[in-house]
N, C-alpha and C positions, 0 to 999 in steps of 0.2 A: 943369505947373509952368513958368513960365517963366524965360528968365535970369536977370531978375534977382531971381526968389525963387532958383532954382538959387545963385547968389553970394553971397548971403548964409546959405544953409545949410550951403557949403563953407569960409563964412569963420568960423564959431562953431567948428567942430574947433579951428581953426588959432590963433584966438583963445586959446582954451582951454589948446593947448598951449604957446604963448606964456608964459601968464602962469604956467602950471607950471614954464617952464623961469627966468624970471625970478626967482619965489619960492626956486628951488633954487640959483639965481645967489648969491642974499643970503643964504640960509641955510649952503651949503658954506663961505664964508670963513671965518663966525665960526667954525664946529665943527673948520677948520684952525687956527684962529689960537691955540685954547684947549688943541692939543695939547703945544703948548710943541717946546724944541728941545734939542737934545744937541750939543755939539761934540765933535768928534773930532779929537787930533794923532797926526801920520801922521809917526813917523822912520823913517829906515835906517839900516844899519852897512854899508859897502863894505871888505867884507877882500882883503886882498893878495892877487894872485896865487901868493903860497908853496904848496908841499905841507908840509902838518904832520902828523906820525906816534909815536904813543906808541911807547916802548923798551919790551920786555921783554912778555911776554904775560896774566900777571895779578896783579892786588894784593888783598890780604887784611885788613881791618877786623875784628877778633876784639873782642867787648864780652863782659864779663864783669859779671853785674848779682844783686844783692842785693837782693831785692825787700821789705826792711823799709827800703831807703834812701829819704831825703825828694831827693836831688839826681840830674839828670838821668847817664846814662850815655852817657859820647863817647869815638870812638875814632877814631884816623885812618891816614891811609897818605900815603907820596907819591909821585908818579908822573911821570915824566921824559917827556919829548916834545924834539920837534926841529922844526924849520919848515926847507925848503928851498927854493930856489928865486930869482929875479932883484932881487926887493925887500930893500934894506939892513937892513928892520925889517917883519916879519912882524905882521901882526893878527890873530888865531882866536877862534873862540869855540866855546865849550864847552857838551855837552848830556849829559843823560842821560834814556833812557828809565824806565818803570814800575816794570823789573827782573820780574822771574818771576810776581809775584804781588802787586805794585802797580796802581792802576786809573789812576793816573798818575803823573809823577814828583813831585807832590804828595802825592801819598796811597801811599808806601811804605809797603811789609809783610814782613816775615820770617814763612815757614810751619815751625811744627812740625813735626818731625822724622819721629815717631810720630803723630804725630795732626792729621792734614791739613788739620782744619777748625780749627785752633786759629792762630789770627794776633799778631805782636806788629810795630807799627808803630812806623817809626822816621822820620828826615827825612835826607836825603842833601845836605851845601852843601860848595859849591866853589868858585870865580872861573868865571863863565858865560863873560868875553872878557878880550882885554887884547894887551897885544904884545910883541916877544921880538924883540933882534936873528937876523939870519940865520944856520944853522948852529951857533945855542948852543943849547947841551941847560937844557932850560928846567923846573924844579920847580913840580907844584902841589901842596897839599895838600886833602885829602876829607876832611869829617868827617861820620861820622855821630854821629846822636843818637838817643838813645831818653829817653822823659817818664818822673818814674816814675808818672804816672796810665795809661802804657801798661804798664808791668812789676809794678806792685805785686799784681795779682791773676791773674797771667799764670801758665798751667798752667808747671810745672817741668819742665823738660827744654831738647833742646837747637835754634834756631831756625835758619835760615837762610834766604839768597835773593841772585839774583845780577843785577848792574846791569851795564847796558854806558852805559858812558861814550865818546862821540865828537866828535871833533875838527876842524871847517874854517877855513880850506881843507884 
């Protein structure tokens, strides 16, 4: 074979892959372009430098439910806190977990007492943030709810479960 049959059978590969790589050139955009797009807004909250610390060790939500009622059952408590530290006015915000036997703090549950597998779900709301001058003892309140599409067919007896609620800074 000589050169230049050699150059021209090196150059049909190359050819080849050329126009593979060109057809995939024109084809990728469109199959980008037809994905479409999502925006995303991105905030923060910068809290004070305070320490904040609930008083007292723990609070109690007692619901007492009659389950031929059509109206939801809410009960609440309040819980005192403090914010310390160089800032005039304190920012914190507020979380709570699952609690014992919630799969998160959206999907709370209270487990029977007696009968472990029996679940009555409820919703847990509060002020998630906010602000409080420094060194005033500052009030929230918790309520919980219960549906009565969660209690109307709900074994009898008595239910519980227990939330930890926290506070930053």
């Amino acid at each position: 074979m000589g050169v230049q049959a050699r150059q021209v059978a090196t150059r049909k590969p190359v050819l080849k892959l050329l126009a593979v790589l060109a057809a995939a050139a024109v084809v990728c955009p469109a199959a980008a372009s037809a994905a479409g797009s999502h925006t995303i807004a991105v905030t923060a909250t910068v809290l004070s430098a305070s320490r904040c610390s609930f008083r007292g060790g723990r609070s109690r939500i007692n619901l007492v439910i009659d389950p031929s009622s059509a109206a939801p059952v809410i009960g609440t408590t309040s819980i005192v806190f403090r914010c310390r530290g160089n800032a005039r006015v304190a920012s914190y915000a507020l979380s709570a977990n699952g609690g014992l036997y919630g799969v998160s703090p959206s999907t709370m549950r209270m487990r029977h007492v007696t009968s472990p597998a029996d679940f009555l779900p409820y919703t847990l709301a509060y002020p998630t943030s906010g602000t409080t001058p420094r060194n005033r003892r500052t009030t929230i309140t918790v309520t919980a709810t219960v549906m009565p599409t969660d209690f109307q067919n709900a074994l009898m007896g008595n239910y519980s479960d227990t939330v930890t609620l926290s506070i930053t800074p």
